[in-house]
C-alpha atoms as a printed R data frame, in Angstrom:
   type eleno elety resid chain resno       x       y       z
1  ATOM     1    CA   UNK     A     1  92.654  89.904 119.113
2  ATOM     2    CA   UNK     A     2  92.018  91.521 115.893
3  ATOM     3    CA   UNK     A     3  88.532  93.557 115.524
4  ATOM     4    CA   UNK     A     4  85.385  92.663 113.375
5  ATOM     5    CA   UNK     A     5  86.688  95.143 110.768
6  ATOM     6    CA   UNK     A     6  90.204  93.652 110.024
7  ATOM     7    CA   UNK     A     7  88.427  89.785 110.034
8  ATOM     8    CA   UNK     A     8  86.465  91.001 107.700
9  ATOM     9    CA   UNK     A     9  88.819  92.827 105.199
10 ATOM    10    CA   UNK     A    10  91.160  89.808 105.953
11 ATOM    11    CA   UNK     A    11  88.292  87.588 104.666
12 ATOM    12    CA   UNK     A    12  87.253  90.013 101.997
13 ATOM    13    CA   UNK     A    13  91.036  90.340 100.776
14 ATOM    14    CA   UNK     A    14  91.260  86.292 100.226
15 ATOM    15    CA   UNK     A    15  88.549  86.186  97.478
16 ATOM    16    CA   UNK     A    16  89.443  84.924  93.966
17 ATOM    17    CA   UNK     A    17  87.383  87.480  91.978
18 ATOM    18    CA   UNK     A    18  90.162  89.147  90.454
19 ATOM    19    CA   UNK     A    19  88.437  92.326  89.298
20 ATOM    20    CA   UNK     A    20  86.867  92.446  93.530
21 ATOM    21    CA   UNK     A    21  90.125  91.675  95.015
22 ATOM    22    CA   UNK     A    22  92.131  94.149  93.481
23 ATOM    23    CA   UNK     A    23  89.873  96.588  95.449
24 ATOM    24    CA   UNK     A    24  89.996  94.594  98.703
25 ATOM    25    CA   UNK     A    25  93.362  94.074  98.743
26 ATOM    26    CA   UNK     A    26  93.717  97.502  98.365
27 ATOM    27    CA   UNK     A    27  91.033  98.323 101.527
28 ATOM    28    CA   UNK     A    28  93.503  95.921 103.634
29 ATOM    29    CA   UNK     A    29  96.402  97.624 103.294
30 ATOM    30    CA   UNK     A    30  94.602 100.942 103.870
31 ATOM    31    CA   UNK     A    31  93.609  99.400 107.454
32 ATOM    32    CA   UNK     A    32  96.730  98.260 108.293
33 ATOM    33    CA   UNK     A    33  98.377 101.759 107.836
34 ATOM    34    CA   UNK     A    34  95.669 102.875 110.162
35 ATOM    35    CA   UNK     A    35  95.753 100.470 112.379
36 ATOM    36    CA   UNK     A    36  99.397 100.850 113.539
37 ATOM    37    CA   UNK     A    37  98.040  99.302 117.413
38 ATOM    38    CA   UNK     A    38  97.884  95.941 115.755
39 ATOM    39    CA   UNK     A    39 100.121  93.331 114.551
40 ATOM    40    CA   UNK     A    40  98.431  91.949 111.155
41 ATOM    41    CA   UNK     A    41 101.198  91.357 109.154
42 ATOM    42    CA   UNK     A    42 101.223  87.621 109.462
43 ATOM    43    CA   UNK     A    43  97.400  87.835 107.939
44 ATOM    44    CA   UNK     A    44  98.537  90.150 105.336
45 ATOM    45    CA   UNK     A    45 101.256  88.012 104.279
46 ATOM    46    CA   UNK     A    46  98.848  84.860 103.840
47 ATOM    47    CA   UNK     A    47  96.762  87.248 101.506
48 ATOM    48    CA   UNK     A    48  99.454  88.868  99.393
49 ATOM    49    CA   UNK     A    49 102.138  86.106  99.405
50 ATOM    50    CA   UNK     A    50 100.069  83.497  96.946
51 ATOM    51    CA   UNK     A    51  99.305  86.959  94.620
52 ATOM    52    CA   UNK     A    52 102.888  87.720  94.220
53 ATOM    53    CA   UNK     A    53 103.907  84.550  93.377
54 ATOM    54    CA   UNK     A    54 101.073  84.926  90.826
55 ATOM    55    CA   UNK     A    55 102.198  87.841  89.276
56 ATOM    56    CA   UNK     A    56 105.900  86.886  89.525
57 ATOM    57    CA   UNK     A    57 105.256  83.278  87.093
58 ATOM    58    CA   UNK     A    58 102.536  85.548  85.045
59 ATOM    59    CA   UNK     A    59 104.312  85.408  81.360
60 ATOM    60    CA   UNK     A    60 106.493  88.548  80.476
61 ATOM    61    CA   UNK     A    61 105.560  91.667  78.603
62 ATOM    62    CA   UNK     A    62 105.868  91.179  74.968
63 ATOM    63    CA   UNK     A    63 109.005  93.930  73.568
64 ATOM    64    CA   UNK     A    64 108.144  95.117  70.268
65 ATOM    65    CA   UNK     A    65 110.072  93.084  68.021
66 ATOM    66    CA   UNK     A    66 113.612  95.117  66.843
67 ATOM    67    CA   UNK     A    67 111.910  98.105  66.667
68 ATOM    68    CA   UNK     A    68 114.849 100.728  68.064
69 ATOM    69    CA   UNK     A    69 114.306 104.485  68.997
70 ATOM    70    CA   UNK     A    70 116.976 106.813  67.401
71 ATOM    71    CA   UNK     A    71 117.663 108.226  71.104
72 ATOM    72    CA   UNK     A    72 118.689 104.249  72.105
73 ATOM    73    CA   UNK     A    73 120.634 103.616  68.370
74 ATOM    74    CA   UNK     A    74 122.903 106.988  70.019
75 ATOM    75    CA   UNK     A    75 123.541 104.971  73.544
């Protein structure tokens, strides 16, 4: 059974405020290093899962355009 504090971070963790769950998701995986006496990490996956797929289809970095340094010209 998983205690009042790790429902709640759980819950708190899921929100779609992205400047809020940053922090949250954050909190949550403070807990679950201290809370090594419970299994959590099918919760945690539900939480992070969806946010790593986010990040992984986000659009790539833009690369300054030909721009070279003389230390990667020498490579």
């Amino acid at each position: 059974m998983l205690t009042a504090l790790v429902q709640i971070a759980i819950r708190e963790a899921k929100r779609q405020n992205d400047g809020y769950r940053q922090h949250s998701v954050k909190c949550l995986g403070q807990i679950c290093r201290a809370r090594d006496d419970i299994d959590i990490s099918g919760s945690v996956l539900e939480v992070v899962e969806p946010l790593l797929e986010e990040s992984s289809q986000a659009e790539p970095m833009d690369v300054d355009g030909g721009h070279t340094s003389a230390k990667a010209d020498e490579l």
